[in-house]
PQR file with spaces between the fields and no chain letter, atoms N, CA, C, O and H, PARSE charges and radii, in Angstrom:
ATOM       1  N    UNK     1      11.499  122.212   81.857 -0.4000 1.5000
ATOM       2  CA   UNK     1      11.664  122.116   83.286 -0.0000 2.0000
ATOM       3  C    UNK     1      10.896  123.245   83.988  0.5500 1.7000
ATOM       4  O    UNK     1      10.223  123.036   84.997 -0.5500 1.4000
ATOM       5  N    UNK     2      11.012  124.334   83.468 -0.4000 1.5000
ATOM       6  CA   UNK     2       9.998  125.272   84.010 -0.0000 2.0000
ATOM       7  C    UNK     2       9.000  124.731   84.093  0.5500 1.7000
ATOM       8  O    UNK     2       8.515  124.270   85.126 -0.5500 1.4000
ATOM       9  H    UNK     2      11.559  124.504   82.649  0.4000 1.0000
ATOM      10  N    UNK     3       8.512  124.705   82.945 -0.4000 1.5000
ATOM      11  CA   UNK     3       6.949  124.319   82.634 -0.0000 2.0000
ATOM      12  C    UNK     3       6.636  123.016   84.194  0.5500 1.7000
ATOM      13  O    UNK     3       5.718  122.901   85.006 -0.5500 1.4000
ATOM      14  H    UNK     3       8.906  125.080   82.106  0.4000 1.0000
ATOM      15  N    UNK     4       7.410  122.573   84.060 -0.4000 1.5000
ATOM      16  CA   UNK     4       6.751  121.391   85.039 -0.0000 2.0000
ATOM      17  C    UNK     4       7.282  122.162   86.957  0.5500 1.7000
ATOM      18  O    UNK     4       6.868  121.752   88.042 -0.5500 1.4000
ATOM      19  H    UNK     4       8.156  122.666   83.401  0.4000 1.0000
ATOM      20  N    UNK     5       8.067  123.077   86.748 -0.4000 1.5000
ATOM      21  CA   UNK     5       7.927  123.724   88.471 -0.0000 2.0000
ATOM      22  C    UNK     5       6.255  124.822   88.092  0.5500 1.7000
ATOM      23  O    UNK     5       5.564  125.021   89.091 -0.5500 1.4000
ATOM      24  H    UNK     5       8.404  123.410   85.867  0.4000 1.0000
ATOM      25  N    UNK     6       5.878  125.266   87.119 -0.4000 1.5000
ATOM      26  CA   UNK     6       4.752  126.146   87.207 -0.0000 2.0000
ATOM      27  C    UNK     6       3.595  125.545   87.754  0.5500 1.7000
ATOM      28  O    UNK     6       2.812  125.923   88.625 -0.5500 1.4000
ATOM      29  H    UNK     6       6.439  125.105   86.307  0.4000 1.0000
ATOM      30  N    UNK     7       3.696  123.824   86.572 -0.4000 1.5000
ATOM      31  CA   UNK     7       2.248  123.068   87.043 -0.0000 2.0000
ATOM      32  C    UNK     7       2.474  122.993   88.450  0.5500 1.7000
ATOM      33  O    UNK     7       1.532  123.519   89.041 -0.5500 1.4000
ATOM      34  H    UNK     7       4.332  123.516   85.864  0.4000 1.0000
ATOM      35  N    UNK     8       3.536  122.453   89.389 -0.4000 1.5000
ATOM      36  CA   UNK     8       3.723  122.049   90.452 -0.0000 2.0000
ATOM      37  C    UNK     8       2.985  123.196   91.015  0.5500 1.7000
ATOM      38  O    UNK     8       1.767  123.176   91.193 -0.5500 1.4000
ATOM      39  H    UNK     8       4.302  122.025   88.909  0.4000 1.0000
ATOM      40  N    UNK     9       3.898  124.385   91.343 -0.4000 1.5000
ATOM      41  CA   UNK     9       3.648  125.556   91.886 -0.0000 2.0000
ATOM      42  C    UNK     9       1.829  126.073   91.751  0.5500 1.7000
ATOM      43  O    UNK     9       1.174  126.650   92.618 -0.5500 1.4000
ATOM      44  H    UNK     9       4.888  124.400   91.198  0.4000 1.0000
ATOM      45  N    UNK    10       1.383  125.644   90.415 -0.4000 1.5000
ATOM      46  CA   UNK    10      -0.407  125.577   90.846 -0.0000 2.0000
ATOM      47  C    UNK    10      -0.371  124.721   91.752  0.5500 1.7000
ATOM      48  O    UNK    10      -0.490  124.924   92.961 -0.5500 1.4000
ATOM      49  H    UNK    10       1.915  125.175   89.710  0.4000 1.0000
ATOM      50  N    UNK    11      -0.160  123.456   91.062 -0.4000 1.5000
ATOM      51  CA   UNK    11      -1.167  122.472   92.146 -0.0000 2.0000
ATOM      52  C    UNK    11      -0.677  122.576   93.361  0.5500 1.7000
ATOM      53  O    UNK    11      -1.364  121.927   94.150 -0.5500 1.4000
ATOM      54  H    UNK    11      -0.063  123.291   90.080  0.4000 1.0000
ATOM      55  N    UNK    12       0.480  123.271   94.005 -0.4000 1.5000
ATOM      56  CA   UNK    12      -0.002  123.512   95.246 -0.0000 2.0000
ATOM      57  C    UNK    12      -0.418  124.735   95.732  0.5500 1.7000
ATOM      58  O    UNK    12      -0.662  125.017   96.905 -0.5500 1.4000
ATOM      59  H    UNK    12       1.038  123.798   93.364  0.4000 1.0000
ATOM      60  N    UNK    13      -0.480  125.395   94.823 -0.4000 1.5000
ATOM      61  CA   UNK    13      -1.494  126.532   95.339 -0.0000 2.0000
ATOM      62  C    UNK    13      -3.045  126.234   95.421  0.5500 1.7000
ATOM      63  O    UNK    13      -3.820  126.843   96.158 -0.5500 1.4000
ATOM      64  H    UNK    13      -0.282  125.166   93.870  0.4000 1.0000
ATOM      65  N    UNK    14      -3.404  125.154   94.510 -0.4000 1.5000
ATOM      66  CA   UNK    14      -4.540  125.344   94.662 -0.0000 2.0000
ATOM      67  C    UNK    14      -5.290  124.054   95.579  0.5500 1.7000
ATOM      68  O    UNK    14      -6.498  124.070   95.817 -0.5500 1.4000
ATOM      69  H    UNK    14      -2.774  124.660   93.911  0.4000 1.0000
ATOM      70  N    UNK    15      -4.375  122.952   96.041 -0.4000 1.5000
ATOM      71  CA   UNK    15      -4.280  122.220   97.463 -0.0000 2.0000
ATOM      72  C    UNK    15      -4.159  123.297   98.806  0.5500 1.7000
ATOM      73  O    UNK    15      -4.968  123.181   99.727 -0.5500 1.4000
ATOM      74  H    UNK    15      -3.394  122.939   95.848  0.4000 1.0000
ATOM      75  N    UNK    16      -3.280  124.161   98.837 -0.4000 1.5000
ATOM      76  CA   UNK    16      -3.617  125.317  100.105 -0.0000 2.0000
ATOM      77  C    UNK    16      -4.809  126.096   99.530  0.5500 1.7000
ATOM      78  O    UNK    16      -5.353  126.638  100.492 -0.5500 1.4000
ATOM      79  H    UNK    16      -2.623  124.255   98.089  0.4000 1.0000
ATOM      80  N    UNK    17      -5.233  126.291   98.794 -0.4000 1.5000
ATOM      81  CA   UNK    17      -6.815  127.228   98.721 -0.0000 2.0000
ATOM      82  C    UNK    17      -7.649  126.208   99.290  0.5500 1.7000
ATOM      83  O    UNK    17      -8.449  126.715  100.076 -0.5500 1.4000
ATOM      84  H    UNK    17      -4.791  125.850   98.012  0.4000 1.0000
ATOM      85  N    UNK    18      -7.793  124.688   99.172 -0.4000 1.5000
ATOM      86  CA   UNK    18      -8.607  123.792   99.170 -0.0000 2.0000
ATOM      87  C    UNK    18      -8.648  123.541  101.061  0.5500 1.7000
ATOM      88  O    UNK    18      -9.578  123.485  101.867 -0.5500 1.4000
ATOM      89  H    UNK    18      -7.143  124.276   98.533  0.4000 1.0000
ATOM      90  N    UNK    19      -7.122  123.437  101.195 -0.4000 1.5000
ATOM      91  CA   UNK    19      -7.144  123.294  102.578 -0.0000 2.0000
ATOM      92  C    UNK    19      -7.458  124.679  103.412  0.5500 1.7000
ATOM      93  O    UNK    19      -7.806  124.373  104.552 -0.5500 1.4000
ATOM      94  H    UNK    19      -6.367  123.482  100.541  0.4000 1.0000
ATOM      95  N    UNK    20      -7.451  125.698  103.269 -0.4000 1.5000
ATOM      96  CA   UNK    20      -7.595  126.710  103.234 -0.0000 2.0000
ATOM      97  C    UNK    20      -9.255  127.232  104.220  0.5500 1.7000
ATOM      98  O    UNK    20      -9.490  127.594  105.373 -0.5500 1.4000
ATOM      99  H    UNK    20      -7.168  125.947  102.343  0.4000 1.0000
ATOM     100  N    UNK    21     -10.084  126.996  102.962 -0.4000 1.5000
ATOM     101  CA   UNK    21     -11.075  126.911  102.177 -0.0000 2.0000
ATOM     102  C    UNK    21     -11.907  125.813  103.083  0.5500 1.7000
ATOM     103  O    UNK    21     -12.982  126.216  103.529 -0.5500 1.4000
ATOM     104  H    UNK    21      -9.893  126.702  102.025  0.4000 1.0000
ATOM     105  N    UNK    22     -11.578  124.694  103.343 -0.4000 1.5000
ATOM     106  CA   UNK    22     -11.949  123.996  104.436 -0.0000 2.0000
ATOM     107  C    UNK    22     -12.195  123.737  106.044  0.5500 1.7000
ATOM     108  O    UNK    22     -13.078  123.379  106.823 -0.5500 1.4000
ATOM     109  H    UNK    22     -10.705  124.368  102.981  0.4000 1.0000
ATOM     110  N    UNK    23     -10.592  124.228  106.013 -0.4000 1.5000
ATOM     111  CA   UNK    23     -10.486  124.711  107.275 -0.0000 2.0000
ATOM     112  C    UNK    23     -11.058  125.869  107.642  0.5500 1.7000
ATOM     113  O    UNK    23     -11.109  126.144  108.841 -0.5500 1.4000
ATOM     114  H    UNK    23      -9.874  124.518  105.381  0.4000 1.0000
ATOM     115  N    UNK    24     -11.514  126.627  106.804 -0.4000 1.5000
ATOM     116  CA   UNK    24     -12.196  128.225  107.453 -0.0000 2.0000
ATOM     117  C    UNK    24     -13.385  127.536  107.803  0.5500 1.7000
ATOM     118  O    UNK    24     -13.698  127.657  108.987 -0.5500 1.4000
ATOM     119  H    UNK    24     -11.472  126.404  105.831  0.4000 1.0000
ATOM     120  N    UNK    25     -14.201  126.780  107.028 -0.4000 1.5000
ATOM     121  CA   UNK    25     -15.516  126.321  107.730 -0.0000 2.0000
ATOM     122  C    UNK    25     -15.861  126.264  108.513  0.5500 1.7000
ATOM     123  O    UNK    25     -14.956  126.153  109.340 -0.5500 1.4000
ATOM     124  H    UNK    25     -13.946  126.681  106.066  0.4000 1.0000
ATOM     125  N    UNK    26     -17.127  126.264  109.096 -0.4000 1.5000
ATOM     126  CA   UNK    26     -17.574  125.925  110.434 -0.0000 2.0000
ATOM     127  C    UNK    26     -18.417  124.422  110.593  0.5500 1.7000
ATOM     128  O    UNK    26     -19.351  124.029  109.895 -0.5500 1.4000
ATOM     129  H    UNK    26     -17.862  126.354  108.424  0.4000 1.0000
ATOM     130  N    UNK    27     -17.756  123.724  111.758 -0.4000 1.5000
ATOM     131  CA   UNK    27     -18.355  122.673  111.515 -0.0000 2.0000
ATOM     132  C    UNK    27     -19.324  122.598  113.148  0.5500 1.7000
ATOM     133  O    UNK    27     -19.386  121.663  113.945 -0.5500 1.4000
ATOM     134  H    UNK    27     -16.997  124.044  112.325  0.4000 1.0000
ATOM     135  N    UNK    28     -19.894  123.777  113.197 -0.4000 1.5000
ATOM     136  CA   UNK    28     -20.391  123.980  114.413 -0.0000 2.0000
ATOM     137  C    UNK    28     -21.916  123.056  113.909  0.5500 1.7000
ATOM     138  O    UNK    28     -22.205  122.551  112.825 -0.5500 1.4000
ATOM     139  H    UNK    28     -19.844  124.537  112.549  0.4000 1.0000
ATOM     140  N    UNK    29     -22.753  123.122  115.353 -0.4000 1.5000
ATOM     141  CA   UNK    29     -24.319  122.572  115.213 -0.0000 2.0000
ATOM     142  C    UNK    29     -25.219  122.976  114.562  0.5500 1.7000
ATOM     143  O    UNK    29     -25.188  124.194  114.390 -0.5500 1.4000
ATOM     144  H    UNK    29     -22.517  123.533  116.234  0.4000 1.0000
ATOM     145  N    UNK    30     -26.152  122.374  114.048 -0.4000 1.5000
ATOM     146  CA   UNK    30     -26.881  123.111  113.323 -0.0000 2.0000
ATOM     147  C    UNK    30     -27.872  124.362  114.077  0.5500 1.7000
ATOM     148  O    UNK    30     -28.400  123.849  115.064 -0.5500 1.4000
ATOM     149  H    UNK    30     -26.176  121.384  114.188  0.4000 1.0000
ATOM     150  N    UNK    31     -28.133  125.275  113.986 -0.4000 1.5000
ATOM     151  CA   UNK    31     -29.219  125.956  114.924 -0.0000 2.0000
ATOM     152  C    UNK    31     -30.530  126.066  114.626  0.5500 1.7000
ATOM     153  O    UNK    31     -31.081  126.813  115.435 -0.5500 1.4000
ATOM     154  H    UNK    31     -27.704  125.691  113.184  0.4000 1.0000
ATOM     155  N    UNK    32     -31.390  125.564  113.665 -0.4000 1.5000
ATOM     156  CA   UNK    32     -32.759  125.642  113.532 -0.0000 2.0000
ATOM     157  C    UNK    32     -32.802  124.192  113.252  0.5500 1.7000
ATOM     158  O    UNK    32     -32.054  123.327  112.798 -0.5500 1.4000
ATOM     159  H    UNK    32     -30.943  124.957  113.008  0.4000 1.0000
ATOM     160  N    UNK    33     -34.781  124.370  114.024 -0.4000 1.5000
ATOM     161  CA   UNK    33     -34.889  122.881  113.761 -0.0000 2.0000
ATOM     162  C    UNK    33     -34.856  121.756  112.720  0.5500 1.7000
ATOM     163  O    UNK    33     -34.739  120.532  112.765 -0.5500 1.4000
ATOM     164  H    UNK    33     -35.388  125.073  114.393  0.4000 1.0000
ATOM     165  N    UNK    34     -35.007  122.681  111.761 -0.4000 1.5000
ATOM     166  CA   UNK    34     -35.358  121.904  110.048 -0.0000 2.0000
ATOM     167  C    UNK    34     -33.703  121.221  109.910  0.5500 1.7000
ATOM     168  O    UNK    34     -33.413  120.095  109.507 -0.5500 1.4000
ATOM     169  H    UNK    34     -35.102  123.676  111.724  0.4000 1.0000
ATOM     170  N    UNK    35     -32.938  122.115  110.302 -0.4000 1.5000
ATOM     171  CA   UNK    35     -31.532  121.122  110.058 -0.0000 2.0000
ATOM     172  C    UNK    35     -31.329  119.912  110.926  0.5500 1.7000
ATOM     173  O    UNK    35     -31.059  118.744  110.646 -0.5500 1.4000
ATOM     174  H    UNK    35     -33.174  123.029  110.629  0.4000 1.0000
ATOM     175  N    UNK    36     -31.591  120.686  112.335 -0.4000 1.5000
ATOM     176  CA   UNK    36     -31.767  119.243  113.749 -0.0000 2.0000
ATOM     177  C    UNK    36     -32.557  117.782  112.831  0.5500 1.7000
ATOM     178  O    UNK    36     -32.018  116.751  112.428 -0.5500 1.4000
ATOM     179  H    UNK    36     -31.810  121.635  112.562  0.4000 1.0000
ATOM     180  N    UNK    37     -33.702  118.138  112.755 -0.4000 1.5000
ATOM     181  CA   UNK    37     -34.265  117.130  111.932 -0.0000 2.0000
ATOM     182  C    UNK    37     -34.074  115.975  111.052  0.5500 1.7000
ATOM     183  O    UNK    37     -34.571  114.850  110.993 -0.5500 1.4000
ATOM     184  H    UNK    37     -34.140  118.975  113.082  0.4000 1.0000
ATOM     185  N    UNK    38     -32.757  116.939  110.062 -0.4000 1.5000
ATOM     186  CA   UNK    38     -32.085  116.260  108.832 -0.0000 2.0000
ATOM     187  C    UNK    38     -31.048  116.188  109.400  0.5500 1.7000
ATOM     188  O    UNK    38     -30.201  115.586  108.740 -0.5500 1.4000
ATOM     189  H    UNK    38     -32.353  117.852  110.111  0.4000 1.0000
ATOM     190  N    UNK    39     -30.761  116.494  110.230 -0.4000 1.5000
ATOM     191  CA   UNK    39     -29.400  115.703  111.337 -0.0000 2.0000
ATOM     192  C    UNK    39     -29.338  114.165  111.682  0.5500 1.7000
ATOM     193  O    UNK    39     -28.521  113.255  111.538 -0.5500 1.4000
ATOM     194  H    UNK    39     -31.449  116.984  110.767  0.4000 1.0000
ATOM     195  N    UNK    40     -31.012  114.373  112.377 -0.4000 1.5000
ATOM     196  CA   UNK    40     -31.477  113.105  113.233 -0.0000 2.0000
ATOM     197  C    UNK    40     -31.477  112.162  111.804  0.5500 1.7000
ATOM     198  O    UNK    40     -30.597  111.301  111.822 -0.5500 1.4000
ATOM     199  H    UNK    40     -31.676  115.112  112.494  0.4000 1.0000
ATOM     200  N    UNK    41     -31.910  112.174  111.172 -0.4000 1.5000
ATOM     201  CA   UNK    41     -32.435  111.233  110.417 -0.0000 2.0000
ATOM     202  C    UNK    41     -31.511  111.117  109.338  0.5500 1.7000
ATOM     203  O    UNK    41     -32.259  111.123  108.360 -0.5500 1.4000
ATOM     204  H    UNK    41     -32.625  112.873  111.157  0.4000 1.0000
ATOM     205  N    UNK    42     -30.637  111.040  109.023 -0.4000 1.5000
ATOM     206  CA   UNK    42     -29.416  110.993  108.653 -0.0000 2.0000
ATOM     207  C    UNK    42     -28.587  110.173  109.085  0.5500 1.7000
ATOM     208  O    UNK    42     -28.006  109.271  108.483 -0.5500 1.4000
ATOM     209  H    UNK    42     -30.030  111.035  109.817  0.4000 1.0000
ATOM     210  N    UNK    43     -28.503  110.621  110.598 -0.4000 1.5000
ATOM     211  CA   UNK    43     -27.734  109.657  111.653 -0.0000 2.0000
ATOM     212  C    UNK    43     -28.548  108.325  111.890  0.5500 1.7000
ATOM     213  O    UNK    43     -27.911  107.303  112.145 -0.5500 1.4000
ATOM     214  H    UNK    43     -28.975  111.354  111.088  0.4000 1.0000
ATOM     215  N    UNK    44     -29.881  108.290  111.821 -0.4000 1.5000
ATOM     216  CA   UNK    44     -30.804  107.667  111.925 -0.0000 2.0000
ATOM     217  C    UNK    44     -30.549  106.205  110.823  0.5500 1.7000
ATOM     218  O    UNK    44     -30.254  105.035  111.065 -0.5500 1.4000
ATOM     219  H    UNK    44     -30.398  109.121  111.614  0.4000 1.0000
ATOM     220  N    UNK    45     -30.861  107.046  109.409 -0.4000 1.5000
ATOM     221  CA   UNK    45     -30.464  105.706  108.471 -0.0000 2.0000
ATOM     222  C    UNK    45     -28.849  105.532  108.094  0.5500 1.7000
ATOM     223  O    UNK    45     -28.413  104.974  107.087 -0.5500 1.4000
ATOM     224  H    UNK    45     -31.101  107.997  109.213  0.4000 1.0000
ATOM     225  N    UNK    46     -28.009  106.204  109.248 -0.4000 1.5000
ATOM     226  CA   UNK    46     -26.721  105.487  108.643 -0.0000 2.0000
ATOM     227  C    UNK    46     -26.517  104.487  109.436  0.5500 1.7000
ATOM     228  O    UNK    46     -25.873  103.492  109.104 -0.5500 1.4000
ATOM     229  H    UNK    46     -28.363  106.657  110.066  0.4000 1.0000
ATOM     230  N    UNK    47     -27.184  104.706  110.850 -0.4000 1.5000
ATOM     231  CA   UNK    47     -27.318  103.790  111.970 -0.0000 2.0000
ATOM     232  C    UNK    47     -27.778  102.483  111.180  0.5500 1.7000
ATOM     233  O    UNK    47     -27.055  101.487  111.186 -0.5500 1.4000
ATOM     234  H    UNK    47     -27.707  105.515  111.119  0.4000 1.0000
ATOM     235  N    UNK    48     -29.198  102.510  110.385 -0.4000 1.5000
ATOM     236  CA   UNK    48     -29.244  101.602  110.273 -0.0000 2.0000
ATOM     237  C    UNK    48     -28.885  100.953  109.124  0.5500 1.7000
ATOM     238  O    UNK    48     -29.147   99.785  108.837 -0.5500 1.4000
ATOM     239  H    UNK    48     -29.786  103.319  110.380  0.4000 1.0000
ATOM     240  N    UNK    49     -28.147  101.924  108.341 -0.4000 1.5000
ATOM     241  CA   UNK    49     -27.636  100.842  106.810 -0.0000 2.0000
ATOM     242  C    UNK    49     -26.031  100.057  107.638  0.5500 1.7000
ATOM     243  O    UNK    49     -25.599   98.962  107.277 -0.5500 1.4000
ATOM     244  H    UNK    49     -27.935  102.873  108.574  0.4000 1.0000
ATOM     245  N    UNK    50     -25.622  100.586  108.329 -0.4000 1.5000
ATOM     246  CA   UNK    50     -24.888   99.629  109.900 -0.0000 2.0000
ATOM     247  C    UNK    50     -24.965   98.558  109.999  0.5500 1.7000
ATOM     248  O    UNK    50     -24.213   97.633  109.693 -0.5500 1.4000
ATOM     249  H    UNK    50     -25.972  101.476  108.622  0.4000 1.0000
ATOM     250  N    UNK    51     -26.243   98.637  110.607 -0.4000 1.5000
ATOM     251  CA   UNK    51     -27.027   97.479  110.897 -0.0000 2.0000
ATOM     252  C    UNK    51     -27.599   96.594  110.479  0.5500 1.7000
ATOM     253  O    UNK    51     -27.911   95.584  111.110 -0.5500 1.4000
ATOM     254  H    UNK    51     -26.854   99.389  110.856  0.4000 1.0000
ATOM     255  N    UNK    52     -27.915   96.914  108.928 -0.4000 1.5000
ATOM     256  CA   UNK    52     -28.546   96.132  108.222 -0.0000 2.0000
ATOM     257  C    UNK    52     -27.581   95.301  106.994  0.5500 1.7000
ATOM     258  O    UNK    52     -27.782   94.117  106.723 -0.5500 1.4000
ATOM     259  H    UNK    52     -27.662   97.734  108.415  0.4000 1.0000
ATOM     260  N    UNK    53     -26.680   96.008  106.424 -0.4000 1.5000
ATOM     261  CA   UNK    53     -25.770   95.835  105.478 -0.0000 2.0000
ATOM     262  C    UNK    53     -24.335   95.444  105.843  0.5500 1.7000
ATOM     263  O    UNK    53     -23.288   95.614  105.218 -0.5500 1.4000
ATOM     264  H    UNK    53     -26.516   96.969  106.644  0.4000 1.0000
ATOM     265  N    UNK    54     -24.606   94.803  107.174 -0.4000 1.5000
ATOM     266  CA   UNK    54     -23.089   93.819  108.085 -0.0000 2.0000
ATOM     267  C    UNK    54     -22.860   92.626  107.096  0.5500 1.7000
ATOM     268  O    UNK    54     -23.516   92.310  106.103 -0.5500 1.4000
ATOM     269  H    UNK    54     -25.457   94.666  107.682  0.4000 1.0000
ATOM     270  N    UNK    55     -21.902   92.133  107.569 -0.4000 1.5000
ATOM     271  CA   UNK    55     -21.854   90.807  106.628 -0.0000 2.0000
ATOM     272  C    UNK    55     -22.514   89.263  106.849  0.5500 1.7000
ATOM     273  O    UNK    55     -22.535   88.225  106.188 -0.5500 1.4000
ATOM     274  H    UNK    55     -21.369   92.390  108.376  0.4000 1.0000
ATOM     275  N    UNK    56     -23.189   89.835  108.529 -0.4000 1.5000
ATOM     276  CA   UNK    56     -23.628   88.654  109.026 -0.0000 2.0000
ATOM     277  C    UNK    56     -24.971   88.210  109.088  0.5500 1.7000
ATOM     278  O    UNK    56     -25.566   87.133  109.142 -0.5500 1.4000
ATOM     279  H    UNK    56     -23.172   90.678  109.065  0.4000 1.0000
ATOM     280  N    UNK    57     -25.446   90.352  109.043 -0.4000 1.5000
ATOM     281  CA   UNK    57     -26.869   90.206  107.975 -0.0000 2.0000
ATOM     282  C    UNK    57     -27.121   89.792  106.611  0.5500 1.7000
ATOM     283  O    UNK    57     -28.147   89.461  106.018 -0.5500 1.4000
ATOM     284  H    UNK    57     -24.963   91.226  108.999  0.4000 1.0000
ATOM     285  N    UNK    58     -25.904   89.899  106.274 -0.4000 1.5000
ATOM     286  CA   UNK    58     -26.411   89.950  104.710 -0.0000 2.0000
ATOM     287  C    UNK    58     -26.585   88.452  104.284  0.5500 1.7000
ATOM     288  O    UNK    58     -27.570   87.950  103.743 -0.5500 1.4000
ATOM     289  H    UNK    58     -25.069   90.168  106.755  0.4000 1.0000
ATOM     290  N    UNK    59     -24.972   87.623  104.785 -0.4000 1.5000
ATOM     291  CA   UNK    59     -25.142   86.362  104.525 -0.0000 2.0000
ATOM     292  C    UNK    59     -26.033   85.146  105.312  0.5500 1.7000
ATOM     293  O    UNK    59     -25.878   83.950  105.068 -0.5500 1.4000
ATOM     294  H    UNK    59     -24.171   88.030  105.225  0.4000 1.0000
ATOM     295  N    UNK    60     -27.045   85.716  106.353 -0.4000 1.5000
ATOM     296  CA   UNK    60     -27.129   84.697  107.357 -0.0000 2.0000
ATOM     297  C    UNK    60     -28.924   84.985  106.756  0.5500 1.7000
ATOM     298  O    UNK    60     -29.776   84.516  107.511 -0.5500 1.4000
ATOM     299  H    UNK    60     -27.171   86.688  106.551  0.4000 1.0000
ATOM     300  N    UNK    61     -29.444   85.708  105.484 -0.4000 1.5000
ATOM     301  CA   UNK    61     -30.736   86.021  105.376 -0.0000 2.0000
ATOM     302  C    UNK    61     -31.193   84.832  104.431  0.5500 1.7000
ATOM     303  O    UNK    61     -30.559   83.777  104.467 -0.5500 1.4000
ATOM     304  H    UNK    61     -28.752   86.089  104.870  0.4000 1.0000
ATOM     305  N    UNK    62     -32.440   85.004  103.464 -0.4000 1.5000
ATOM     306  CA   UNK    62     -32.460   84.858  102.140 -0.0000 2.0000
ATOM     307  C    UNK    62     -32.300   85.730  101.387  0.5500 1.7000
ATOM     308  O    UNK    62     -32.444   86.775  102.022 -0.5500 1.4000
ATOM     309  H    UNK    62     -32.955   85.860  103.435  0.4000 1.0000
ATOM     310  N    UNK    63     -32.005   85.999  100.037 -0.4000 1.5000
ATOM     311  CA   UNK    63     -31.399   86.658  100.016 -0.0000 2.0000
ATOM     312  C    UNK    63     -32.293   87.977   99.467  0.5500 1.7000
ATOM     313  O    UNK    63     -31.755   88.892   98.844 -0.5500 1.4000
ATOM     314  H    UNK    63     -31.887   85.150   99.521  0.4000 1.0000
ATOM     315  N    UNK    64     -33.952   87.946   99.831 -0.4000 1.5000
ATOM     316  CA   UNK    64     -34.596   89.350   99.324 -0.0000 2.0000
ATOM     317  C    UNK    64     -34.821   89.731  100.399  0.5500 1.7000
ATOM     318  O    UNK    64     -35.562   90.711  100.321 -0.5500 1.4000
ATOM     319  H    UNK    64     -34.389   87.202  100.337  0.4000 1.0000
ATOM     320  N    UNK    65     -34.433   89.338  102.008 -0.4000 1.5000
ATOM     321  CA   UNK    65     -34.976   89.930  102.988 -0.0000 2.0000
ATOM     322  C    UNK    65     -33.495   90.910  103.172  0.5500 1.7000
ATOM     323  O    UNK    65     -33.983   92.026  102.995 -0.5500 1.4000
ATOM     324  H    UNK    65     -33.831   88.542  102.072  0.4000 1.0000
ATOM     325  N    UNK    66     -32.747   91.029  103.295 -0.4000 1.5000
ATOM     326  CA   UNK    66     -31.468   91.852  103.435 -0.0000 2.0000
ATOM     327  C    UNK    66     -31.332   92.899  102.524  0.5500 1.7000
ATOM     328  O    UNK    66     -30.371   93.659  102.641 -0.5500 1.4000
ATOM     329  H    UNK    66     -32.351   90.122  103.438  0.4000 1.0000
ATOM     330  N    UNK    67     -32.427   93.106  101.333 -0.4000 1.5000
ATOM     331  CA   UNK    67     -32.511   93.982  100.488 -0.0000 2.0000
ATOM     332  C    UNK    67     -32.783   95.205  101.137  0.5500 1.7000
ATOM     333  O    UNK    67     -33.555   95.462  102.061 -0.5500 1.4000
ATOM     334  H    UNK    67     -33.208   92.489  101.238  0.4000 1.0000
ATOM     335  N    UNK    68     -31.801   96.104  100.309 -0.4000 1.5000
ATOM     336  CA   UNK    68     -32.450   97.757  100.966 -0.0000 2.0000
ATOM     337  C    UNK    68     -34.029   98.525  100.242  0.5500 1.7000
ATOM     338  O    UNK    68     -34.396   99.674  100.487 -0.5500 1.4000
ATOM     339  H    UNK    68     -31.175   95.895   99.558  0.4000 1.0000
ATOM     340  N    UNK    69     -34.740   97.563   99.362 -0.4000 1.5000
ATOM     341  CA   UNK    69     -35.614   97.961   98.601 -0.0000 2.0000
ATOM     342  C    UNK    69     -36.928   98.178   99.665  0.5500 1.7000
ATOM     343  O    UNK    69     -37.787   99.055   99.575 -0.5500 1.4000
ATOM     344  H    UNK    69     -34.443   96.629   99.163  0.4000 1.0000
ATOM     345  N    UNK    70     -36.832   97.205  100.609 -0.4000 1.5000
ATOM     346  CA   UNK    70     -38.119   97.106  101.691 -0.0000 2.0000
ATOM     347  C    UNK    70     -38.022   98.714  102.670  0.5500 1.7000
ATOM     348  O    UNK    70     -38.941   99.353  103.182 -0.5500 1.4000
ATOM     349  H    UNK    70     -36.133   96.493  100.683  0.4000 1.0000
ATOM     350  N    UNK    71     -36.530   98.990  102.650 -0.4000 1.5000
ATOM     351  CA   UNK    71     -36.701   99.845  104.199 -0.0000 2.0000
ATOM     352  C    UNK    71     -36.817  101.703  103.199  0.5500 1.7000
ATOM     353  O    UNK    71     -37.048  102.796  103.717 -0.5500 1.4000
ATOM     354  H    UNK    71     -35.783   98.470  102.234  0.4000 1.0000
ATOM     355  N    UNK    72     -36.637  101.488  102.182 -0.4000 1.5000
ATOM     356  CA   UNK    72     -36.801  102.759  101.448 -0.0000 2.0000
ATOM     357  C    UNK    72     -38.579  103.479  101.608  0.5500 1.7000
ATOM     358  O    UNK    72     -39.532  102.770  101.285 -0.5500 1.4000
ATOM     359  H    UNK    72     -36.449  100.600  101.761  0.4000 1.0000
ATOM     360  N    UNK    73     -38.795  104.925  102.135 -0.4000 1.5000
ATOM     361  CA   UNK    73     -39.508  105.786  102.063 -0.0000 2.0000
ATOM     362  C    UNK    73     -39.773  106.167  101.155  0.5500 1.7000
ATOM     363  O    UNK    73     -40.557  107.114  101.088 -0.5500 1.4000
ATOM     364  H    UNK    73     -38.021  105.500  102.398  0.4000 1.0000
């Protein structure tokens, strides 16, 4: 019975380090442009895997035009 309040007693110690640990972060803006950049374009292709990977795209195509193989860089 010990043994199983010790594991407990980690795992929540190490769930408050985690939350902890997270919450200290900063989830402020990026400030140089190289991050702005990989911001934009990020937001950019999630916009369009959105848009492209709906269910009304996917089923209303044939089925190699709805592929993500064409829009890859």
């Amino acid at each position: 019975m010990v043994t199983l309040g010790v594991f407990f007693g980690l795992l929540l110690c190490v769930i408050a380090a985690i939350v902890w640990k997270v919450g200290r972060r900063g989830s402020g803006p990026t400030e140089n442009i190289e991050g702005l950049r990989i911001e934009q374009e990020r937001r950019s292709a999630a916009d369009s895997a959105r848009h492209s990977f709906n269910a009304i795209a996917q089923h209303d195509t044939l089925p190699t035009r709805g592929d993500s193989h064409r829009d890859k860089r």
